[in-house]
C-alpha positions as CSV (number, residue, x, y, z in Angstrom):
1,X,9.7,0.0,7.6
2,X,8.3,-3.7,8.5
3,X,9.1,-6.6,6.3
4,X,6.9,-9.5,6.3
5,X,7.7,-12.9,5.2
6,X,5.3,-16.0,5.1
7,X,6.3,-20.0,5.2
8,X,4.7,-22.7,6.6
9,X,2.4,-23.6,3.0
10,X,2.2,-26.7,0.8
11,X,0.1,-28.8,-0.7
12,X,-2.1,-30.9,1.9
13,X,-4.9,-33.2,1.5
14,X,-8.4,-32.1,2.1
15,X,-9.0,-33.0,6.1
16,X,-5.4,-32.3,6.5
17,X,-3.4,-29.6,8.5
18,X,-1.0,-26.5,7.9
19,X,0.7,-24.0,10.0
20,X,1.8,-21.0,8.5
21,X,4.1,-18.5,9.7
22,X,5.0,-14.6,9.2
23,X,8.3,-13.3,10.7
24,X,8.2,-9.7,11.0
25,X,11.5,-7.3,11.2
26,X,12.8,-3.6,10.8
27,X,9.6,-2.3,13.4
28,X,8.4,-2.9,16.6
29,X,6.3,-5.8,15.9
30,X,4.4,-5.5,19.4
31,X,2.4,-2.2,18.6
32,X,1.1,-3.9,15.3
33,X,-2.5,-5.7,15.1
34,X,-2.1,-8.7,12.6
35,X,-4.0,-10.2,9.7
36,X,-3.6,-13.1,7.9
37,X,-5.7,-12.5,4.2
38,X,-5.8,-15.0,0.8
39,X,-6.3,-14.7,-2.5
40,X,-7.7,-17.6,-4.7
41,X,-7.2,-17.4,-8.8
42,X,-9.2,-15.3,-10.5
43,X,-10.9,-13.7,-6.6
44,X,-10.4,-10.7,-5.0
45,X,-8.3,-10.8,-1.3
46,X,-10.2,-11.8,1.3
47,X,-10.1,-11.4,4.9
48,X,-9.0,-14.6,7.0
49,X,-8.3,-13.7,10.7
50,X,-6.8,-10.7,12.8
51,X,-5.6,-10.5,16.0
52,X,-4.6,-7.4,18.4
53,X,-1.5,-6.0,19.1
54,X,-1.2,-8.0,22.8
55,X,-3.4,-10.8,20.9
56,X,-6.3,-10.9,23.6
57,X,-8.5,-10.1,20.8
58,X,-9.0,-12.1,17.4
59,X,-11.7,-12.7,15.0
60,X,-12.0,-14.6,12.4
61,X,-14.1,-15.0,8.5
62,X,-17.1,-17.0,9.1
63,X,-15.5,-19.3,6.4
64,X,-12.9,-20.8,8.8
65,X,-14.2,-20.3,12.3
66,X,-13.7,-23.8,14.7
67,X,-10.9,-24.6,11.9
68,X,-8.3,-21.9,12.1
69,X,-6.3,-20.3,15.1
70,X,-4.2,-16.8,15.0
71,X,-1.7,-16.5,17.6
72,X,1.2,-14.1,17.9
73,X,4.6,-14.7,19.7
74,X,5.6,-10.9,20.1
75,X,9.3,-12.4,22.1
76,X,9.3,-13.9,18.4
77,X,7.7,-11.1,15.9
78,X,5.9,-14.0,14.6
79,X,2.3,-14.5,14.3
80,X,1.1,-18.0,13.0
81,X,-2.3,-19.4,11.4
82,X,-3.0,-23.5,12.5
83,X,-5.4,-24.4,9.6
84,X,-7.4,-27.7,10.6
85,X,-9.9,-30.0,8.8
86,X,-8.4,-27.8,5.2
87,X,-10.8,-27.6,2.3
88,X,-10.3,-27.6,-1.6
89,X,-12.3,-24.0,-1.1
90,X,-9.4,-22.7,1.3
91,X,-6.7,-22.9,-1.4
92,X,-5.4,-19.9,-2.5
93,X,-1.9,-17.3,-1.5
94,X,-1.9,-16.6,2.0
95,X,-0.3,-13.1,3.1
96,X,0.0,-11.7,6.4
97,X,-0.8,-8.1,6.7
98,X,0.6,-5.7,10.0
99,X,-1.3,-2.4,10.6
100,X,-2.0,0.3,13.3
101,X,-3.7,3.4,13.4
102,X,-2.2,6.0,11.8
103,X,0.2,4.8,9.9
104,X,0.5,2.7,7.0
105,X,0.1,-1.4,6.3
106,X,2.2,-3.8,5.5
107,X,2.1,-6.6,3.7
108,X,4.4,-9.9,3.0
109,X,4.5,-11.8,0.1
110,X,2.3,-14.5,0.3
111,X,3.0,-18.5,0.9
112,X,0.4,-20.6,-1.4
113,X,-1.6,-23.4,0.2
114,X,-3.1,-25.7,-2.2
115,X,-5.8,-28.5,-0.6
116,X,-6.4,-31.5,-2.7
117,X,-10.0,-33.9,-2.8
């Protein structure tokens, strides 16, 4: 069982920067690939960025490429999202997600960034 838990969001001007975090505990955080997904009011949960288990691969929403980073500290079991140049359209709950093949996800929480105009 993996628990998941977000911090890092706020309430930021548009142009303005965030970091979020997700701490991960009770698995073996280095087998997992990680996602960070949001969810505006009203919208359906949408994908944000992923990165792989070792975290030589990532890939990222079209929405936010060149202005968010995924990393991972595995020593840590913490992956982070650095959000630059923040948009009023890139409010919403932020949740992490941890998956791997063949067995189930898990999800934290959520963290909710909210980016004034």
């Amino acid at each position: 069982q993996v628990q998941l838990v977000e911090s890092g969001g706020g309430l930021v001007q548009a142009g303005g920067s965030l970091r979020l975090s997700c701490a991960a505990s009770g698995g073996t955080f280095g087998v997992y690939a990680m996602g960070w997904f949001r969810q505006a009011s009203g919208k359906e949960r949408e994908f944000v960025a992923a990165i792989s288990w070792s975290g030589g691969s990532t890939s990222y929403a079209d929405s936010v490429k060149g202005r968010f980073t995924i990393s991972r500290d595995n020593a840590k079991n913490t992956v982070y999202l650095q959000m630059n140049s923040l948009k009023p359209e890139d409010t919403g709950v932020y949740y992490c997600k941890a998956q791997r093949v063949g067995a189930r996800d898990y999800w934290g929480q959520g963290t909710q960034v909210t980016v004034s105009s």
